[in-house]
C-alpha atoms as a printed R data frame, in Angstrom:
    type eleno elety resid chain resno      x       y       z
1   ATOM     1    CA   UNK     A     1 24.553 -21.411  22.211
2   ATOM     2    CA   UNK     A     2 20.762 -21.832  21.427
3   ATOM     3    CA   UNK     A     3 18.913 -19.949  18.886
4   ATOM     4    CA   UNK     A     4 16.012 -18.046  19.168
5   ATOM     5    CA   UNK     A     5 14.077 -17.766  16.334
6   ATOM     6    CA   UNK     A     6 10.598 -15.154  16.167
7   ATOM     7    CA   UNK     A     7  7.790 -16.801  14.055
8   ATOM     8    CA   UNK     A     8  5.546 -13.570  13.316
9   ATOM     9    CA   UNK     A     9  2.263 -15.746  12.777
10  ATOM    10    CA   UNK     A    10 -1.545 -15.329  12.956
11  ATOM    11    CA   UNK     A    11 -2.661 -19.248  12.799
12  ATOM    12    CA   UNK     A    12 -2.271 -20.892  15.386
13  ATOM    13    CA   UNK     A    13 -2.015 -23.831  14.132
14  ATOM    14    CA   UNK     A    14  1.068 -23.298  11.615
15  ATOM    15    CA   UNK     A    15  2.861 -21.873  15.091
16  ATOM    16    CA   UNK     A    16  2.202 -24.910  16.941
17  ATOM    17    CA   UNK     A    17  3.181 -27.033  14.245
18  ATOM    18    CA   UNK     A    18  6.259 -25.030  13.856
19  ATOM    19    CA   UNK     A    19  6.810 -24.426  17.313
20  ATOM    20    CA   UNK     A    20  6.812 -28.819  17.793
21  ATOM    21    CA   UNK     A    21  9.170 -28.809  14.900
22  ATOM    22    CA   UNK     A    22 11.560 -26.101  15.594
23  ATOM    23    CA   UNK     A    23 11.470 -27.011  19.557
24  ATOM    24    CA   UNK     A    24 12.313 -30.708  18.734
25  ATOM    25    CA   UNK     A    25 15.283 -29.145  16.302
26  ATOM    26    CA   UNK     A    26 17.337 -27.512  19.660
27  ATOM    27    CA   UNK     A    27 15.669 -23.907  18.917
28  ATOM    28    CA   UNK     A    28 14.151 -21.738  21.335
29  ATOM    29    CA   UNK     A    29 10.833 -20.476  19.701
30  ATOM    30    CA   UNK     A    30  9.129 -17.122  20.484
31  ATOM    31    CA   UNK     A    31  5.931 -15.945  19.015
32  ATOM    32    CA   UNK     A    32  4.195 -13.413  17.486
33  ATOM    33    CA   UNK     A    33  0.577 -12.560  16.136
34  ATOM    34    CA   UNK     A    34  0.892  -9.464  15.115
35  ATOM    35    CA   UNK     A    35  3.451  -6.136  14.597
36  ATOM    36    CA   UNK     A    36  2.345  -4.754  18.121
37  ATOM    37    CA   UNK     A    37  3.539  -8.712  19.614
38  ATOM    38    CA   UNK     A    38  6.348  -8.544  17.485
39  ATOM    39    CA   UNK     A    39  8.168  -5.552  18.978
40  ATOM    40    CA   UNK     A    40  7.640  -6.612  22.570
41  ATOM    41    CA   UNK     A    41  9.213  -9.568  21.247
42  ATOM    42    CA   UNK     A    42 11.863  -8.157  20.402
43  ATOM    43    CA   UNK     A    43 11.853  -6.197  22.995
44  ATOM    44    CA   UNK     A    44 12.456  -8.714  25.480
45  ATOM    45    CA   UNK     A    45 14.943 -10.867  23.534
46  ATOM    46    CA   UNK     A    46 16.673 -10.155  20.056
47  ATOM    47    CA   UNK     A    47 16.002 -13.166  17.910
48  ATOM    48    CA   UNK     A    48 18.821 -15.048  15.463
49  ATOM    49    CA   UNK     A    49 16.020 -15.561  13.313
50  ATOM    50    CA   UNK     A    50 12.554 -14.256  12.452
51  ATOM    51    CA   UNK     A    51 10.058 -16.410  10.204
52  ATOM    52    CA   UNK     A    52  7.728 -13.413   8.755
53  ATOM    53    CA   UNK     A    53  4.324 -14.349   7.550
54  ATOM    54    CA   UNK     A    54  2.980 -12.293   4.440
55  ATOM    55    CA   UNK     A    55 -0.564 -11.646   5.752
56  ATOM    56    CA   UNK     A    56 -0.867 -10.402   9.149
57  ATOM    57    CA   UNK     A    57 -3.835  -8.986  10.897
58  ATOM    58    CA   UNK     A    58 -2.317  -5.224  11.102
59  ATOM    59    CA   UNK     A    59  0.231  -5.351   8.768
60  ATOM    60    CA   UNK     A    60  1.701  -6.803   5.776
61  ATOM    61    CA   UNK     A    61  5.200  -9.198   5.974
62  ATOM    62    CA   UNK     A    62  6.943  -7.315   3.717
63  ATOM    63    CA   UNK     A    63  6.326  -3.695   5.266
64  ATOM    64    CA   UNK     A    64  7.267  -5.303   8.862
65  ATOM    65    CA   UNK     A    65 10.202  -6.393   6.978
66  ATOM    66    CA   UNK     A    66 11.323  -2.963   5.710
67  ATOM    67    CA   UNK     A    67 10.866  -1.553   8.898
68  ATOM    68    CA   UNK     A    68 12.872  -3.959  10.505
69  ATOM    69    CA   UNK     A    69 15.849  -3.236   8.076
70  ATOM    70    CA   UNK     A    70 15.605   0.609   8.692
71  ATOM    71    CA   UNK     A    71 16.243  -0.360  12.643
72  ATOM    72    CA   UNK     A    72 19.602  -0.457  13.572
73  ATOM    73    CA   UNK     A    73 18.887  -3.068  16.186
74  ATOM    74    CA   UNK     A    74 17.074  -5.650  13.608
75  ATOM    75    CA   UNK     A    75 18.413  -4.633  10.411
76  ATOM    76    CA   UNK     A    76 20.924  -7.866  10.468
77  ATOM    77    CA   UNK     A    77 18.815 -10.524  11.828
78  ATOM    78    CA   UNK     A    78 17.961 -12.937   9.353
79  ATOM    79    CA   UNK     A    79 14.331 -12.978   8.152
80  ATOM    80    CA   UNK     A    80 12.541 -15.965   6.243
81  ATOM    81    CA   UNK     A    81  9.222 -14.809   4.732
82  ATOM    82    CA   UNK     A    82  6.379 -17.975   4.881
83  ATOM    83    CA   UNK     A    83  3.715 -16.914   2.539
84  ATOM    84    CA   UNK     A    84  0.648 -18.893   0.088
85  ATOM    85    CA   UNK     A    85  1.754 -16.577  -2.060
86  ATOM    86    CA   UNK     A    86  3.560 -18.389  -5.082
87  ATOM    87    CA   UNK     A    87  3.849 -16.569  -7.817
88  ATOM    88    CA   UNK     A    88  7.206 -15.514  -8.747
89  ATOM    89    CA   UNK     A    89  6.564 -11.244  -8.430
90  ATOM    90    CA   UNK     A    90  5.130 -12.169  -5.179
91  ATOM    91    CA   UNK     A    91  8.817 -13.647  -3.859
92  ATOM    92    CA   UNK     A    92 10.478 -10.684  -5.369
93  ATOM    93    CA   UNK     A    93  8.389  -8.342  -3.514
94  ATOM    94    CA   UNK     A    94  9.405 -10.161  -0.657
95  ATOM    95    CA   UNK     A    95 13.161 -10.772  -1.173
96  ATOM    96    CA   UNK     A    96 13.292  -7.051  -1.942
97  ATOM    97    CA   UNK     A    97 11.828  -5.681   0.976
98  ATOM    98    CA   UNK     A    98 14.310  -7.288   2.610
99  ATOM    99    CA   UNK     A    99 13.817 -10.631   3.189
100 ATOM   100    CA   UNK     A   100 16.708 -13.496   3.073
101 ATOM   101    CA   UNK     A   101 14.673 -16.216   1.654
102 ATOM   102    CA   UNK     A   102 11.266 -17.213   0.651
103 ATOM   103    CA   UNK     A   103  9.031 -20.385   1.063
104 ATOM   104    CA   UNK     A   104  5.742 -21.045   0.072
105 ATOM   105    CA   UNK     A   105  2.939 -22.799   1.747
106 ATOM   106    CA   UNK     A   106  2.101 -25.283   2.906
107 ATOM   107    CA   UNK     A   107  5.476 -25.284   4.461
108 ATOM   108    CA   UNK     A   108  7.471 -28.568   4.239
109 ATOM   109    CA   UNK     A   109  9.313 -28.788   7.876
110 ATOM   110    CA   UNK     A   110 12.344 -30.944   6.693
111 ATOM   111    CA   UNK     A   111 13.255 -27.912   3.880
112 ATOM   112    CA   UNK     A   112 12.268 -25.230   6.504
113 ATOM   113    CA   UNK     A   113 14.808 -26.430   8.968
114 ATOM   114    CA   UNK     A   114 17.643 -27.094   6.506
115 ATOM   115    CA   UNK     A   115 17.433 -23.590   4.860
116 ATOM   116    CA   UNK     A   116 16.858 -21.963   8.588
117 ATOM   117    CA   UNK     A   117 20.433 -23.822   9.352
118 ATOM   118    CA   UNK     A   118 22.006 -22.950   6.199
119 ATOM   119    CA   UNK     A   119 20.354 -18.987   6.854
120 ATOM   120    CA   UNK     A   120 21.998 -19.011   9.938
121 ATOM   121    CA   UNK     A   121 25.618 -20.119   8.791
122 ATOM   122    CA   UNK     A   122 25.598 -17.577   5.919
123 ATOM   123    CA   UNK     A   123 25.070 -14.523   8.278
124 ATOM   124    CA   UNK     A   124 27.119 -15.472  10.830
125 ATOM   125    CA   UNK     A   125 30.799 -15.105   8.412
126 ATOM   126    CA   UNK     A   126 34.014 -16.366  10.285
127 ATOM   127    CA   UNK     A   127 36.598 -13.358   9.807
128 ATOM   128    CA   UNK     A   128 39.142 -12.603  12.166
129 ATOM   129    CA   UNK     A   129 39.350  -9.276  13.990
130 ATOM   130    CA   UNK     A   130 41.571  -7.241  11.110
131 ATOM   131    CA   UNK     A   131 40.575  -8.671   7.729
132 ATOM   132    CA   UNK     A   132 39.459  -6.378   5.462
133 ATOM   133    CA   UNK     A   133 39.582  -6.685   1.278
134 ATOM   134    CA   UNK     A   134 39.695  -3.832  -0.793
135 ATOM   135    CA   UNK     A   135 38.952  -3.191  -4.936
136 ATOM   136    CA   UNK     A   136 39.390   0.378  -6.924
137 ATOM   137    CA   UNK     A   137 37.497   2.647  -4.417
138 ATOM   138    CA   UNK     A   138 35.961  -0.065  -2.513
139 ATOM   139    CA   UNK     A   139 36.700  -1.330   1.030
140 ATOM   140    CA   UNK     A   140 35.114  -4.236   2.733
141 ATOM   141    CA   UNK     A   141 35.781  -4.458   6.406
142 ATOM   142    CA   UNK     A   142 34.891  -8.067   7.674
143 ATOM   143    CA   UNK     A   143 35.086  -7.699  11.034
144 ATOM   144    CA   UNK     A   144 32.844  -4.697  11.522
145 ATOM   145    CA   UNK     A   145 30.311  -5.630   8.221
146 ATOM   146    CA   UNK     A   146 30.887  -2.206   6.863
147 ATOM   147    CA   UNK     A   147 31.717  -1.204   2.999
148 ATOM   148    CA   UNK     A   148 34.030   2.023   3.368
149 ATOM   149    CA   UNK     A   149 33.982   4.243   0.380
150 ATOM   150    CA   UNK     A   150 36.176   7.877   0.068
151 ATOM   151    CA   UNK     A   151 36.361   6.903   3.754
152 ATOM   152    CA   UNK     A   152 32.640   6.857   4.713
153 ATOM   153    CA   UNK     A   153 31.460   3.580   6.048
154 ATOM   154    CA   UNK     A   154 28.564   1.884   5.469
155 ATOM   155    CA   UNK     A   155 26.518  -0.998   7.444
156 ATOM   156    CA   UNK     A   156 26.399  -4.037   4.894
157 ATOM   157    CA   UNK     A   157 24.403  -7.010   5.009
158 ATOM   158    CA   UNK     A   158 25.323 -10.358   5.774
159 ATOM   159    CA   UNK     A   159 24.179 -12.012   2.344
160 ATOM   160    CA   UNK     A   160 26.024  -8.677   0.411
161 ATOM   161    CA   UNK     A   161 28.953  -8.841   2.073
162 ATOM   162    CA   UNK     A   162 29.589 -12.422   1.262
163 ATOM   163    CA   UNK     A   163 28.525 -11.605  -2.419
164 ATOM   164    CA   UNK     A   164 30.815  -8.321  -2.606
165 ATOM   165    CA   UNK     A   165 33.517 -10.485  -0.793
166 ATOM   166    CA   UNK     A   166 33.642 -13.267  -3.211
167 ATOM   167    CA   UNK     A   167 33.138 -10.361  -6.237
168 ATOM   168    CA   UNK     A   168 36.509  -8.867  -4.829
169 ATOM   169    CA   UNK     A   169 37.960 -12.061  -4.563
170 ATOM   170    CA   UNK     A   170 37.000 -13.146  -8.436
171 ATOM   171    CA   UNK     A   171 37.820  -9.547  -9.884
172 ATOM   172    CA   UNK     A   172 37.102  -8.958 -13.316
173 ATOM   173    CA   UNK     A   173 35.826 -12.775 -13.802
174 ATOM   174    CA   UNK     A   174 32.648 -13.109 -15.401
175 ATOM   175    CA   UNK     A   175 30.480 -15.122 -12.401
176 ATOM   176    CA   UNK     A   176 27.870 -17.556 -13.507
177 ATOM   177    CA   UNK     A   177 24.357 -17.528 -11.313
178 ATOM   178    CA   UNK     A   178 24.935 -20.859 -10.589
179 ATOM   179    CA   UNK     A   179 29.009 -20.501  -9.391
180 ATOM   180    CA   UNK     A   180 27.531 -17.102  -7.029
181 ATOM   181    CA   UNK     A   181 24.632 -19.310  -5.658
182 ATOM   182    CA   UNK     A   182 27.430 -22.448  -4.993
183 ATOM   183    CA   UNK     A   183 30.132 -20.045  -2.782
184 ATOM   184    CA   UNK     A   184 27.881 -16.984  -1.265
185 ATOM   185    CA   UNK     A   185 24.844 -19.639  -0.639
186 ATOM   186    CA   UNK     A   186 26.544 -22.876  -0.409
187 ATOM   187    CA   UNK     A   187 25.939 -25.848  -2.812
188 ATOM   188    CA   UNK     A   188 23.453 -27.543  -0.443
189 ATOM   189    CA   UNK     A   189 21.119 -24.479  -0.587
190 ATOM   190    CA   UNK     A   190 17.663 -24.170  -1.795
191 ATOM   191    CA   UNK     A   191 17.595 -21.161  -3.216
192 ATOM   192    CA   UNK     A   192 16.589 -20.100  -6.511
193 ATOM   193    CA   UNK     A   193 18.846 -18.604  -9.455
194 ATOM   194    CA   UNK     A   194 15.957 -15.480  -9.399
195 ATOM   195    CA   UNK     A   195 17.577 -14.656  -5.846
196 ATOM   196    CA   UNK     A   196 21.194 -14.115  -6.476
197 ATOM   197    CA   UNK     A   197 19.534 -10.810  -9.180
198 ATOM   198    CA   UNK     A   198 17.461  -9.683  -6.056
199 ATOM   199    CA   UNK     A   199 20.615  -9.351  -3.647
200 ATOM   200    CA   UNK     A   200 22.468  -8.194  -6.906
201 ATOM   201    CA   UNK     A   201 20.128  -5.602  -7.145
202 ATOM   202    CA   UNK     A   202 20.421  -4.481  -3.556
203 ATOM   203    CA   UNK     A   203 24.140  -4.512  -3.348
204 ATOM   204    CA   UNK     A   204 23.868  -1.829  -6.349
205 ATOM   205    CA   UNK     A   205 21.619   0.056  -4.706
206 ATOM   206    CA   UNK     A   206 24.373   0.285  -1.499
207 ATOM   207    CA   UNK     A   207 27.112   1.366  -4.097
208 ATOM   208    CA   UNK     A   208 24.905   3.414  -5.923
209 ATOM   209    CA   UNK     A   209 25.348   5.705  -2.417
210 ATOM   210    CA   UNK     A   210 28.461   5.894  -2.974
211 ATOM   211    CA   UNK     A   211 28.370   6.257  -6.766
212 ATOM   212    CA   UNK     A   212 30.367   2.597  -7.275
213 ATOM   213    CA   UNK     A   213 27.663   0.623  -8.445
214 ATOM   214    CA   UNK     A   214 29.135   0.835 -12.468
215 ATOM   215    CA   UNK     A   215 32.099  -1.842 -10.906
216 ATOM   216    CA   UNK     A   216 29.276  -4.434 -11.257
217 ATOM   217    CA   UNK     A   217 28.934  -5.473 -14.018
218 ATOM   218    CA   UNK     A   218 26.095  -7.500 -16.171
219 ATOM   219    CA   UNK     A   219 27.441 -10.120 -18.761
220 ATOM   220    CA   UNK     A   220 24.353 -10.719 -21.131
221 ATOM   221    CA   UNK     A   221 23.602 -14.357 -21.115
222 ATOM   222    CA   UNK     A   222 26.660 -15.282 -18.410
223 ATOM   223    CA   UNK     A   223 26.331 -13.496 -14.965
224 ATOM   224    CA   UNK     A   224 28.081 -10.346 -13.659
225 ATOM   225    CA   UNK     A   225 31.393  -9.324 -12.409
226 ATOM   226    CA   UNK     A   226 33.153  -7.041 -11.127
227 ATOM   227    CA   UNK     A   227 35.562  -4.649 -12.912
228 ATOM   228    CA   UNK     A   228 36.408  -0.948 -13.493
């Protein structure tokens, strides 16, 4: 089945380039100038994919980004933030507002479509109808993407569940950046070490809810894992 993937963009010109590109790749492309475009974008068809610019006309990328993840209809989709932005508390900001990646410009098209493939494999996991995993108070339900605590479920992202998952699976290992970054992202991903701490972070923020997030753990100088 064909993507669609939502470039929120005010040049024209990066569109059209990416709309050649992405076209030529076997994506459908839909655009967006603005917030106002975006939701009648969405509106009309739920993308598998949005490509956020930082500075919009009405808006900035990473508040369009928060309020997508506060929507129940858009909180899973995928979002890439494109930005000239490149200094490194600039792609935090982003990657905690939400975002699932971050790439500078001036874009390069050949690392935009391999990380909007790789993106796309991550959040779609391939669980079968019953699987679920459990640790101490912790339940992860794979089928439905929900952590269930004291019996209380909770929606979890696509990037966090894979992380929790292969935390439940490795329990009470210490996990190296580098080996979460190899099985959550995949070991032809271009994503930086500074990430995996950003989605860290937000996992412990979801357990922190539910008054779990002491189960993971930092190891000074080696990684995290998880353990009572």
């Amino acid at each position: 089945m064909t993507k669609t993937i939502l470039c929120i963009e005010d040049e024209s010109s990066i569109r059209d380039m990416l709309r050649f590109s992405l076209t030529r790749a076997g994506y459908n492309f839909t655009e967006a100038e603005n917030s106002a475009q975006m939701s009648d974008r969405i509106s009309e068809q739920r993308p598998d994919l949005i490509l956020m610019d930082w500075m919009l006309p009405d808006s900035s990328g990473p508040d369009l980004v928060k309020q997508l993840r506060k929507d129940p209809h858009t909180r899973d989709i995928p979002i890439i933030m494109l930005t000239a932005k490149a200094e490194e508390q600039n792609m935090i900001q982003g990657l905690e507002s939400g975002a699932d990646d971050y790439i500078t410009k001036p874009v390069s098209l050949k690392s935009l479509n391999a990380r909007i493939k790789a993106l796309l494999r991550r959040t779609e996991p391939a669980v079968t109808a019953t699987e679920s995993i459990s640790y101490d108070a912790i339940t992860l339900n794979l089928a439905s993407q929900t952590l269930v605590v004291d019996d209380e479920e909770t929606p979890i992202g696509a990037t966090e569940l894979k992380l929790l998952r292969y935390f439940i699976q490795n329990k009470e290992r210490v996990l190296s950046r580098t080996q979460l970054l190899d099985h959550v992202w995949g070991q032809n991903n271009f994503v930086e070490e500074r990430t995996v701490d950003v989605h860290i972070l937000r996992l412990r923020k979801l357990l922190k809810a539910r008054d779990v997030d002491h189960l993971i753990q930092t190891v000074r100088g080696s990684g995290y894992k998880l353990s009572k």
